[in-house]
KENU-272643 format. One record per residue: x, y, z of N, C-alpha, C, O in turn. Coordinates in steps of 0.1 Angstrom, whole numbers, plus 2048, in hexadecimal, padded with zeros to 3 digits. Example, Ala and Ser with C-alpha at 12.3 -4.5 7.8 and 13.67 -1.06 7.14 Angstrom:
BEGIN
8847C784E87B7D384E8847DF84E88E7DF855;8807EA8478897F584788180084F88680B850;
***
This chain:
BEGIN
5CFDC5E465DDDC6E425DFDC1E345E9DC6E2D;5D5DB7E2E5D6DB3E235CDDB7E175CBDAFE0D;5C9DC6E175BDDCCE115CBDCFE085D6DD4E0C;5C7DCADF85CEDD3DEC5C2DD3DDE5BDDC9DDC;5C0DDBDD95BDDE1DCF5B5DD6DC75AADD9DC2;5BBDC8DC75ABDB8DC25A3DB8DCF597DB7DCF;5AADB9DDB59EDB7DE9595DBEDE658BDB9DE1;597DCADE858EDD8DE1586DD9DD857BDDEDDA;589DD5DCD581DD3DC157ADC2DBF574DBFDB4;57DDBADCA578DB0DC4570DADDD0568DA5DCF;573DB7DDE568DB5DE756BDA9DEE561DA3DF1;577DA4DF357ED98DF5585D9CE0358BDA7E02;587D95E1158DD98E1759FD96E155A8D9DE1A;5A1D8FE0F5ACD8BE115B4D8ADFD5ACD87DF4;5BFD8CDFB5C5D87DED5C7D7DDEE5D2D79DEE;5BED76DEE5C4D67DE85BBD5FDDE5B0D5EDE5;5B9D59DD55B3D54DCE5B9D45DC95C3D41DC3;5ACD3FDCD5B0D2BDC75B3D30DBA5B1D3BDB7;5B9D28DB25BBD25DA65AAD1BD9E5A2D12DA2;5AAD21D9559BD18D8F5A6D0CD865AED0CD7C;5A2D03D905A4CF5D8C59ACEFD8158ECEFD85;59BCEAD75595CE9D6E595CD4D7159DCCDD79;58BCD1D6958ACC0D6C587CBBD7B58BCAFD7C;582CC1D8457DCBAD8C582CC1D9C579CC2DA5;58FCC4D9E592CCADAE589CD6DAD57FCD1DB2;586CE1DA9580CEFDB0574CEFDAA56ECF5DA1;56DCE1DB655FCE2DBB557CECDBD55ECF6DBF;546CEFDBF542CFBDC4546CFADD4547D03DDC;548CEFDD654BCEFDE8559CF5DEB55BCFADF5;564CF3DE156DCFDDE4570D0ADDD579D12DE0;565D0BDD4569D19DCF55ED20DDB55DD2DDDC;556D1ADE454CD21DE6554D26DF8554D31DFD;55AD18DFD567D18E0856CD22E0B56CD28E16;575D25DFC57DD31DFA57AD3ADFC582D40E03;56DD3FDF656AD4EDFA563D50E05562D5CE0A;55DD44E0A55CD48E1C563D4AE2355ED50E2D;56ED48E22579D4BE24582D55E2758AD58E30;57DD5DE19582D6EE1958AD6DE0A58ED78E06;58ED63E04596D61DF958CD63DEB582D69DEB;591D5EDE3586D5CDD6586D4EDCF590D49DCA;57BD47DD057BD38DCB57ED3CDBE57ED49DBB;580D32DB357BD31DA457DD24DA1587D1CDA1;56FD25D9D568D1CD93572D18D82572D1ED78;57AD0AD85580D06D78573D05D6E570CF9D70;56CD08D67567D04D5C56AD02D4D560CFED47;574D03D4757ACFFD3C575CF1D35573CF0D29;573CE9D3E56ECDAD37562CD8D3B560CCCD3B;555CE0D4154ACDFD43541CE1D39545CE8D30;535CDDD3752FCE1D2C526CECD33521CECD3E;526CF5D29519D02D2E50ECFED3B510D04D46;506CF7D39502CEFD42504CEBD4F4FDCEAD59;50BCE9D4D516CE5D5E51ECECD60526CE8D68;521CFBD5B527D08D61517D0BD67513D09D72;50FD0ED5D504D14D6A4FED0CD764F6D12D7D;501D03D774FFCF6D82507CFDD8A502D03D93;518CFBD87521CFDD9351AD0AD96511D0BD9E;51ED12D8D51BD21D9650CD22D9D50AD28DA8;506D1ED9B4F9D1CDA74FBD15DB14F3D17DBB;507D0BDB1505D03DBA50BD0CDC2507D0DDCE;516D14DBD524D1CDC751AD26DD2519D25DDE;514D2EDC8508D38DCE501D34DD84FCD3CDE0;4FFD24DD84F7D23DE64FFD1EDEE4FBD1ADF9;50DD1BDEB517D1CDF451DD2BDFE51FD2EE09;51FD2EDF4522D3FDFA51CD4CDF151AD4CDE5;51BD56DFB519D64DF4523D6EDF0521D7ADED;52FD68DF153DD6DDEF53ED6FDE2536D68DDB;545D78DDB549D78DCD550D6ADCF552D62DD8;554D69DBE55BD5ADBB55CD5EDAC555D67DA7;566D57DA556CD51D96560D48D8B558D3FD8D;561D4CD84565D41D7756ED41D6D572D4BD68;570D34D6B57BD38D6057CD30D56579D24D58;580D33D4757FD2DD3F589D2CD3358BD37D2D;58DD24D2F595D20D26595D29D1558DD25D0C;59DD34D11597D36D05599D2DCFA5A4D26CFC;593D2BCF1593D1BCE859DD22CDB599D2CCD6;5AAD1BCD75ACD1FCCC5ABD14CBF5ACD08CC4;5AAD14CB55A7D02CAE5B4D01CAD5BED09CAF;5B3CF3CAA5C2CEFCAB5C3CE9C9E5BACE6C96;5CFCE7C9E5D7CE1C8E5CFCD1C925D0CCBC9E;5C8CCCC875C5CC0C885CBCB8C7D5C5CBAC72;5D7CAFC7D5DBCA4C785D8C99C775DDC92C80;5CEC90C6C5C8C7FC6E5D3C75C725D2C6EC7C;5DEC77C685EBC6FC6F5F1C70C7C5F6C67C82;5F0C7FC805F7C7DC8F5EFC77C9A5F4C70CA3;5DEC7AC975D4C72CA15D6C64CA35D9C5ECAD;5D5C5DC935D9C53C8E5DCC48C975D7C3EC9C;5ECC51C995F9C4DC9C5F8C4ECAC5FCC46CB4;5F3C59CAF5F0C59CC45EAC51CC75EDC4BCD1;5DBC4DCBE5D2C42CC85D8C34CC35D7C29CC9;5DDC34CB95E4C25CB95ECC1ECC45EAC13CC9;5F9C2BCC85FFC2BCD15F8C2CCE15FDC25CEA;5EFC32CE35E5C36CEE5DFC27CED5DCC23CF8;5DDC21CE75D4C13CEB5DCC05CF25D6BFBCF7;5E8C07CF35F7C03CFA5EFC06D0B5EFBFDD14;5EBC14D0D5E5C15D1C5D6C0FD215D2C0CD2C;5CFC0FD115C1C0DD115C3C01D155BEC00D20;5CABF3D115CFBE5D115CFBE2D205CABD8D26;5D7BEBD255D8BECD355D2BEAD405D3BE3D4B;5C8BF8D395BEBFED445B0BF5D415A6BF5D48;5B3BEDD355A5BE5D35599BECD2B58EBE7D2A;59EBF9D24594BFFD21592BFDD1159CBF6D0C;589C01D0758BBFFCFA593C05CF4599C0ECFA;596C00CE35A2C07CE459BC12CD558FC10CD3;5A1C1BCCC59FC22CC6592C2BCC558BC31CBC;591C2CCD257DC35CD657FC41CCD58AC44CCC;578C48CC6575C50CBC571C5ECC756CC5FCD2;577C68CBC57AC72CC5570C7CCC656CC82CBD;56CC7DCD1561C8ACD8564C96CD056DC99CC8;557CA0CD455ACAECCD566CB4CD6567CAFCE1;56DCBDCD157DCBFCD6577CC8CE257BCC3CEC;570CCFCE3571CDACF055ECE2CEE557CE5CE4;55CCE4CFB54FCE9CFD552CF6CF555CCFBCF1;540CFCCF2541D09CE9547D17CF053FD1CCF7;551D1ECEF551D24CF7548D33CF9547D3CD02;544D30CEC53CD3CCEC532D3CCF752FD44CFF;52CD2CCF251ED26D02520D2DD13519D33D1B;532D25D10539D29D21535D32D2152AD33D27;53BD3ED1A53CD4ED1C52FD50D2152ED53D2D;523D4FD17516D52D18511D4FD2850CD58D2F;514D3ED2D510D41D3B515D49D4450ED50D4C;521D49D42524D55D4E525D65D4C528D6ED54;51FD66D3E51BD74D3D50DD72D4350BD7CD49;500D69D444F3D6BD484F4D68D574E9D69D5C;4FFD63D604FFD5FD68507D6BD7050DD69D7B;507D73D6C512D7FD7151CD7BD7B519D7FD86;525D75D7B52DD6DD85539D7AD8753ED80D7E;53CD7AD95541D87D9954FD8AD8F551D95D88;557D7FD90565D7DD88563D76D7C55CD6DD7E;565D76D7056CD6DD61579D6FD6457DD7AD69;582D63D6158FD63D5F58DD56D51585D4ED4D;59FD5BD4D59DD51D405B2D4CD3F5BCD51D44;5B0D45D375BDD41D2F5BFD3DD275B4D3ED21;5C5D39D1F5CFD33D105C9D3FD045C8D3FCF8;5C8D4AD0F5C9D55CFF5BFD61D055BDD64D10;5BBD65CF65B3D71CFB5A3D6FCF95A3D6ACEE;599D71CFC58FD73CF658BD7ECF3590D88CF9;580D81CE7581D8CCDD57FD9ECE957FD9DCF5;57FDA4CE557BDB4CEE56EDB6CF156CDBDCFB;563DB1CE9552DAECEB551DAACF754DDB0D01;557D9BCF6555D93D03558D97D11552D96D1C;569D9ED0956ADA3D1C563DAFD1C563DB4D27;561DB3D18555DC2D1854BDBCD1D54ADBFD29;543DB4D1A536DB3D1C537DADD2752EDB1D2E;540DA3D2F544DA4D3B543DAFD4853CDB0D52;54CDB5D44553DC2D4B541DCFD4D540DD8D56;537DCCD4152EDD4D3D524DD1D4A51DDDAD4F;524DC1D4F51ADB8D5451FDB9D62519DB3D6B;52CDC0D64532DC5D7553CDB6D78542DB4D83;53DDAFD70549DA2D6D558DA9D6E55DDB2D69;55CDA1D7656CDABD7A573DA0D7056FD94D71;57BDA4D69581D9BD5A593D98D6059BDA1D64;595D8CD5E5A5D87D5F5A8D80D535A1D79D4C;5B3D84D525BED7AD465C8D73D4C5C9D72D58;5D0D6FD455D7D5FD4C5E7D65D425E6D66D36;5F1D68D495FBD6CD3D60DD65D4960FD63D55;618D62D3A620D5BD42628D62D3D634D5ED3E;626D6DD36633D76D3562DD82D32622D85D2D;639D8CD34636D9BD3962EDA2D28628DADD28;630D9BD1D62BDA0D1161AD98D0F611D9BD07;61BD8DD1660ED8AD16604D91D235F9D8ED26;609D98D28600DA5D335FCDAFD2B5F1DB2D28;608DB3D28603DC1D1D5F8DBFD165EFDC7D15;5F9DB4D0E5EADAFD075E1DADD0A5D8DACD03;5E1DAAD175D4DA8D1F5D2DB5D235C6DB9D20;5D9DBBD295D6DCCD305D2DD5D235CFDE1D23;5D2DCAD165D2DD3D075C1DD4D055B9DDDD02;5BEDC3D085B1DC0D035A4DC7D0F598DC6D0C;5A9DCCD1A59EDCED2359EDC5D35598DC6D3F;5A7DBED315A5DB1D3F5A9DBED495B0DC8D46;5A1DBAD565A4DC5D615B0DBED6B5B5DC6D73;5B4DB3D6B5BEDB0D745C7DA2D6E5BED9AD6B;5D3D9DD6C5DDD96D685DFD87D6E5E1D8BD79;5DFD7ED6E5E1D71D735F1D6DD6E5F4D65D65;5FAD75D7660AD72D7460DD63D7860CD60D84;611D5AD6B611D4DD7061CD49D6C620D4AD61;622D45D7A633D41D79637D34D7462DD2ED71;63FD30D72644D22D6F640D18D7663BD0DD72;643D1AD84640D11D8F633D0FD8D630D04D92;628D14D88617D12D8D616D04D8561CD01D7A;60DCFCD8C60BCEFD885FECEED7E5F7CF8D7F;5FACE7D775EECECD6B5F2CECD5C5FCCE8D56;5E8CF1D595EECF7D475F3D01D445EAD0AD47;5FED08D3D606D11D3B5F7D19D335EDD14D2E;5FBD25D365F1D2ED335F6D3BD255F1D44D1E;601D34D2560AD3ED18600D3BD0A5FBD30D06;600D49D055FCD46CF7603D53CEC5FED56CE0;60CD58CF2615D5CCE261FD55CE3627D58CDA;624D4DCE9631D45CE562AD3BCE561ED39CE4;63BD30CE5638D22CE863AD26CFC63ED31D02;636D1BD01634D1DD0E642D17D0E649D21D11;64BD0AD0C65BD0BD10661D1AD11668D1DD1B;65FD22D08667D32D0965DD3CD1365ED48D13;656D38D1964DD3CD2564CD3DD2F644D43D35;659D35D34656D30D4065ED37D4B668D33D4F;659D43D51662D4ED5665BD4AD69650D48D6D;666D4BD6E663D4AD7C65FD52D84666D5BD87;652D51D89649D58D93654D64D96655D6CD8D;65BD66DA2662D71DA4667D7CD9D669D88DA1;66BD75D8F670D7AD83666D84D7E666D90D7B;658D78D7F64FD81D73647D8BD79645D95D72;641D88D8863CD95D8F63DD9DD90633DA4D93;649DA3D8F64BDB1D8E64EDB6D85650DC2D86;652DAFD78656DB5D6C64BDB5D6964BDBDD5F;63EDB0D6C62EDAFD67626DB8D6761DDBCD60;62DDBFD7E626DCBD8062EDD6D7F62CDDED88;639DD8D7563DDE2D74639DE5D5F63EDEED58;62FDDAD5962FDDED4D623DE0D4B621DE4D40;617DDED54609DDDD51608DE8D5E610DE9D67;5FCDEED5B5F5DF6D645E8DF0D6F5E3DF6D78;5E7DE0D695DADDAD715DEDD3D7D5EADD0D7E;5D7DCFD865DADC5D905E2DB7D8A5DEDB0D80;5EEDB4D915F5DA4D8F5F4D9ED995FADA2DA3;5ECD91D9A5E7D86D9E5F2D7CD9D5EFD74D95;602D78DA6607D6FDA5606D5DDA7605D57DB2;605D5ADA1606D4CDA060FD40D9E615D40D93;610D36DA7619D2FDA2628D2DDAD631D35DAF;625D20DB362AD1BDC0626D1EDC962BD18DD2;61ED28DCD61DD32DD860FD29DE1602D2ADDF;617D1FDEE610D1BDF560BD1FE05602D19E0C;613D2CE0960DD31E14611D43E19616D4CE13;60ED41E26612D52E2A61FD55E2061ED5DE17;62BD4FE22635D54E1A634D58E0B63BD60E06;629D51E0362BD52DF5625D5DDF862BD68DF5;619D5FE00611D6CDFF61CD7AE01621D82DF9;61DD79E0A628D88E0E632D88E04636D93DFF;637D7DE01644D80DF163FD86DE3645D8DDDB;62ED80DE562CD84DD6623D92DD661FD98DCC;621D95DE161CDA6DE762CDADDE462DDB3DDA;635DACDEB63EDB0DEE644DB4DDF648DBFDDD;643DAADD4649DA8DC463BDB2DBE63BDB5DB2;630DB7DC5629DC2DB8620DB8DB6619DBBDAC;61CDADDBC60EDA4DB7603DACDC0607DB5DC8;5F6DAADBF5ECDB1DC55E4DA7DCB5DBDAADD3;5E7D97DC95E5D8CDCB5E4D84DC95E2D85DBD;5E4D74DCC5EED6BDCC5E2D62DC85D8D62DCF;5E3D58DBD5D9D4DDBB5E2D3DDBB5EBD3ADB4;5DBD36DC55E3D2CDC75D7D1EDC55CBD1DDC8;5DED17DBE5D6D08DBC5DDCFBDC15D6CF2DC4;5E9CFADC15EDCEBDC55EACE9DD75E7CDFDDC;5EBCF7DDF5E8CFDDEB5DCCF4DEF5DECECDF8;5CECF3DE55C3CF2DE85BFCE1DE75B6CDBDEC;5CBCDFDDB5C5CD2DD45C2CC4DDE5BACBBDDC;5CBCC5DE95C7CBBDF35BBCBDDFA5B5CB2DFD;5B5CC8DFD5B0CD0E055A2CC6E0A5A2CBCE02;599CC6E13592CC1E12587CBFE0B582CB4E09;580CC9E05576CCFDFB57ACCDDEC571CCCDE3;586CCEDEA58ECC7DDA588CBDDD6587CB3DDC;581CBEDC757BCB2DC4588CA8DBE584C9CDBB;594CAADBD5A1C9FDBB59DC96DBF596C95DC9;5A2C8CDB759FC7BDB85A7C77DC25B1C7DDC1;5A7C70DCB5AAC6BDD85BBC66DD45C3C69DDC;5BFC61DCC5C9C5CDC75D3C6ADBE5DFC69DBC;5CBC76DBA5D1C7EDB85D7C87DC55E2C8BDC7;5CCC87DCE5D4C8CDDC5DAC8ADE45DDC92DED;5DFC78DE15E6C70DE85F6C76DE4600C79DEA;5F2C78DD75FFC7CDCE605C89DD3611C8ADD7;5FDC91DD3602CA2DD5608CA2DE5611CA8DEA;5FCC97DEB605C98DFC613C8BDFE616C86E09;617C88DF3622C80DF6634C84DEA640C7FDEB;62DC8EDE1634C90DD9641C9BDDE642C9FDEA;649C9DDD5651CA9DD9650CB5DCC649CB4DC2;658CBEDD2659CCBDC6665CC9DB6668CD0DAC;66ACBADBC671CB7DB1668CA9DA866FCA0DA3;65DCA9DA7656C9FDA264DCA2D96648C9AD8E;64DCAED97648CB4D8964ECB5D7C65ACB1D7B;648CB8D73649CC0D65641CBFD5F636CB9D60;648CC8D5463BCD0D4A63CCC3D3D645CBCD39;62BCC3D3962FCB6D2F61ECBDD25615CC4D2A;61FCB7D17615CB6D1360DCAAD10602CABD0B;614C9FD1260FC93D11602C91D145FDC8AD0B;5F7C95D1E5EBC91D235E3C9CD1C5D7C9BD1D;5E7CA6D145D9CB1D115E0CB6D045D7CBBCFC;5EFCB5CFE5F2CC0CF35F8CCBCF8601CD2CF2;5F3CCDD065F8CDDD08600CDDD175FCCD7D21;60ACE3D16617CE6D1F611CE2D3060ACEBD35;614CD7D3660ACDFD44612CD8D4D613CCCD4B;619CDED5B61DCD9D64613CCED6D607CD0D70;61CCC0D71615CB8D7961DCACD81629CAFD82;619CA0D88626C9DD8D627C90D8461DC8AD7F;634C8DD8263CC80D7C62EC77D7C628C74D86;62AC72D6D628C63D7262CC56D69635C5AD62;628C48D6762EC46D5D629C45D4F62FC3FD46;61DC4BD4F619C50D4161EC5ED3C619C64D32;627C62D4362EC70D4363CC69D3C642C6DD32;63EC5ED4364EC5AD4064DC51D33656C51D2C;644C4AD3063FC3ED28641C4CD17648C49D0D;639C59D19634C5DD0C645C65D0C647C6BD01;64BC65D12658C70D10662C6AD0766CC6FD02;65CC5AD05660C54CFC65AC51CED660C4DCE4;64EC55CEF643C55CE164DC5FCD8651C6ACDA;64FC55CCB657C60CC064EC68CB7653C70CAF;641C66CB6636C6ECAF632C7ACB5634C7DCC0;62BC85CAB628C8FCB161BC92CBD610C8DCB9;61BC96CC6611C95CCD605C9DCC6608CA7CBF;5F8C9BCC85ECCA6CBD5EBCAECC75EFCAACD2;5E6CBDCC45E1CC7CCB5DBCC6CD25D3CBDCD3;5DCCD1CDA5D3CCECE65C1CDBCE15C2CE6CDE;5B6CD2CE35B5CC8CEC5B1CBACE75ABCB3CEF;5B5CB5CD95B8CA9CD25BFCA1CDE5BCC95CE0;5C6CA5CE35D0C97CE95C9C96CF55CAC8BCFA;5C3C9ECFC5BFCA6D095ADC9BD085A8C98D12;5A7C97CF959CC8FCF95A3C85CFA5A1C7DD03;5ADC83CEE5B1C72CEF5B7C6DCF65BBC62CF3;5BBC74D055BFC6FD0B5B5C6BD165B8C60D1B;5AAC72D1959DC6FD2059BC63D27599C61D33;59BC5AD1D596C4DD2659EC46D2C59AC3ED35;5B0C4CD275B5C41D305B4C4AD3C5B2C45D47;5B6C56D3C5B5C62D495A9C59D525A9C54D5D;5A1C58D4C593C54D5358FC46D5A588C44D63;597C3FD53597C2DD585A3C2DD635A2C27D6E;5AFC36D5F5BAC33D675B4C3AD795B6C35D85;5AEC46D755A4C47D8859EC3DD8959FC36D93;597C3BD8058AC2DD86592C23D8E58FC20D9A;59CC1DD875A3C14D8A5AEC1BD965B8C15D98;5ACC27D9F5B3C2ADA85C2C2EDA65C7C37DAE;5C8C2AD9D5D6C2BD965DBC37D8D5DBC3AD81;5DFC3ED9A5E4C4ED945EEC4AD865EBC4FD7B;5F4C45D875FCC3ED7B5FCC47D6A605C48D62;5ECC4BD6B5EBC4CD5A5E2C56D5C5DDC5AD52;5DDC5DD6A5D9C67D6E5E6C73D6A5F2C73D69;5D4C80D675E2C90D625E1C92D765DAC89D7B;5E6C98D7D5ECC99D885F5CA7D86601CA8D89;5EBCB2D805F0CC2D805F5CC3D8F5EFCBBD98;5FFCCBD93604CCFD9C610CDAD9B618CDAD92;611CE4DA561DCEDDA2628CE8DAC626CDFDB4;637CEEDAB640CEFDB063FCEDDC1647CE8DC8;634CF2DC6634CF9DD362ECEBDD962ECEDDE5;629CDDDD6624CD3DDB626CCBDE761ECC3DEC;630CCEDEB639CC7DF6631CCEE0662ECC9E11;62FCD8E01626CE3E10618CDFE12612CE2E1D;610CD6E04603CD2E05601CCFE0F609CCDE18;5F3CCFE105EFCC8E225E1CC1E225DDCC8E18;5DBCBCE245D1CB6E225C6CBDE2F5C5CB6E39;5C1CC7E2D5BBCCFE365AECD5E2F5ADCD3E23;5A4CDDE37599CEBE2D5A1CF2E2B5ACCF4E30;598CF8E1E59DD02E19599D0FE2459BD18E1C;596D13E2B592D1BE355A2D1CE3C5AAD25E3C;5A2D10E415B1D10E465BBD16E435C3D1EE49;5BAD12E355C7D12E2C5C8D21E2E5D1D27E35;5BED27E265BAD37E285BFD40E335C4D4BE32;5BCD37E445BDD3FE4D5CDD3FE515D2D49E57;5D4D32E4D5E0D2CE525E7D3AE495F1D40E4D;5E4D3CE415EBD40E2F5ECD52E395F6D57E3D;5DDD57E395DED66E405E8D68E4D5EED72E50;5E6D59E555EED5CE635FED5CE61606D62E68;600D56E56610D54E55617D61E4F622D66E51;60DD64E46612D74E3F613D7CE4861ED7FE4B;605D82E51608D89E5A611D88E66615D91E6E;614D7DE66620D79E7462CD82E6C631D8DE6F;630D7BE6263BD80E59640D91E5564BD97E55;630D97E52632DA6E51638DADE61641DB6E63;62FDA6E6A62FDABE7763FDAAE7D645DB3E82;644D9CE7B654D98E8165DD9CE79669D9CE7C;658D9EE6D663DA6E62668DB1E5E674DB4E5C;65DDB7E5D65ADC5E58659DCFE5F659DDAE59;656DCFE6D655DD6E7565BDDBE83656DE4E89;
***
């Protein structure tokens, strides 16, 4: 009932696809979950080094023989300011004081090579590449697409599709306001971006010719059948998963998603530089008072690192990022198998008592 045009081509029983959680939730055990499933896992790799993408992906493969994702962050350099760094970790050592940790730690290389990423999962022929915060060059996704790699782009408004359906990508990642994570806009500012799932789905698949992949709040049978019903071809859902049992989330991040509501969010750049929905905390509320400029991401996204890292150790979501979308309140703390079968049985109840 649920065969559309990505099932088909991606060899997938079902449209639904995890969201590739980058930093630690979309383990090989749940990307690997997923597509036993009948869905499509994906592998967050963005902050992995070369190295440990081909790790995960071997590990996923002896998890399952299912197609599955990778996905990867496109790198753009960022405006680097000495004063504005300066000025963040001075201010940033106010948490270091706190958490016990040192204070002024000198800053790591900003982001893995991406060319390296690319390279593994071009020799690793991984069924799906998906990507965001822009485009990567026409080579790349060619030589993808050349190697039988089914290619996704990540776009949050209907002029950033066209560009993608421009460069070659074979299917769309329409990402609504509601989706929890990092804003994936890169011709605007992401504030003038922020167009609501319902809104953008079908103004998405009425301007591109490729498959649209909705995303963003969408936690069960209902999102599915709405965003079929709106012109999506299938639905990628991540906050759905984030409790899930197989989620590598920090025990104190899943405490959060199963007690939070859908009014607990917002979008902030405080923890990375770059626009990303997640829930309230009070390092969210503490920097909304910082009168300096925040550095680019992923400048702010390193220097904020260690308190990210001491504040898990220490159990205290507090100063944890805690990505999450709109749709949180439906979380459940279950497999992702479940989630999957619960997700198919509710759509089809729905088409069946509705539509017919």
């Amino acid at each position: 009932m649920f065969e559309t045009v990505i099932t088909r081509k991606l060899n997938i029983k079902y449209p639904i696809f995890q969201a590739p959680m980058a930093g630690g939730p979309s383990t090989p055990a749940l990307v690997a979950a997923v597509s036993n499933a009948g869905g499509l896992g994906n592998l967050g790799a963005g902050y992995l080094t070369p190295e440990q993408i081909r790790i995960a992906i071997k590990q996923t493969r002896e998890l399952t023989d299912q197609p599955f994702g990778v996905n990867l962050f496109v790198f753009n350099q960022p405006e680097e300011s000495e004063e504005t760094n300066e000025a963040m970790s001075k201010h940033l050592n106010f948490y270091r004081n706190e958490l016990g940790i040192p204070q002024n730690p000198s800053l790591q290389k900003l982001s893995e090579s991406f060319d390296e990423q690319v390279h593994v999962v071009l020799e690793e022929r991984v069924p799906v590449f998906s990507f965001t915060f822009g485009i990567p060059s026409q080579d790349r996704i060619q030589s993808m697409k050349q190697r039988g790699t089914f290619v996704i782009g990540t776009a949050t408004t209907v002029d950033e599709a066209i560009r993608l359906e421009a460069s070659g990508v074979e299917a769309i990642v329409a990402q609504g306001s509601e989706a929890g994570g990092h804003r994936g806009t890169f011709l605007k500012d992401a504030s003038n971006s922020l167009i609501g799932l319902m809104a953008l789905v079908p103004q998405m698949a009425d301007h591109v010719s490729i498959p649209v992949i909705a995303s963003g709040g969408i936690m069960d049978g209902r999102g599915l059948v709405a965003s079929l019903a709106l012109g999506a071809a299938a639905v990628q859902m991540g906050t759905a998963f984030l409790a899930s049992t197989e989620s590598g989330a920090h025990p104190a991040y899943k405490q959060k998603i199963l007690s939070a509501n859908e009014d607990t969010t917002e979008i902030t750049s405080v923890y990375s530089g770059k626009a990303a929905r997640g829930i309230q905390t009070q390092f969210m509320r503490d920097m909304c008072l910082y009168v300096g400029e925040i550095p680019s991401y992923p400048i702010q996204h390193i220097m904020t690192r260690d308190i990210r890292q001491a504040s898990a150790k220490a159990n205290n979501p507090e100063f944890m990022s805690l990505w999450a979308g709109q749709g949180l309140r439906m979380a459940e703390e279950q497999s992702a198998a479940t989630i999957i079968k619960q997700t198919i049985e509710q759509a089809d109840a729905l088409v069946k008592n509705r539509f017919n």
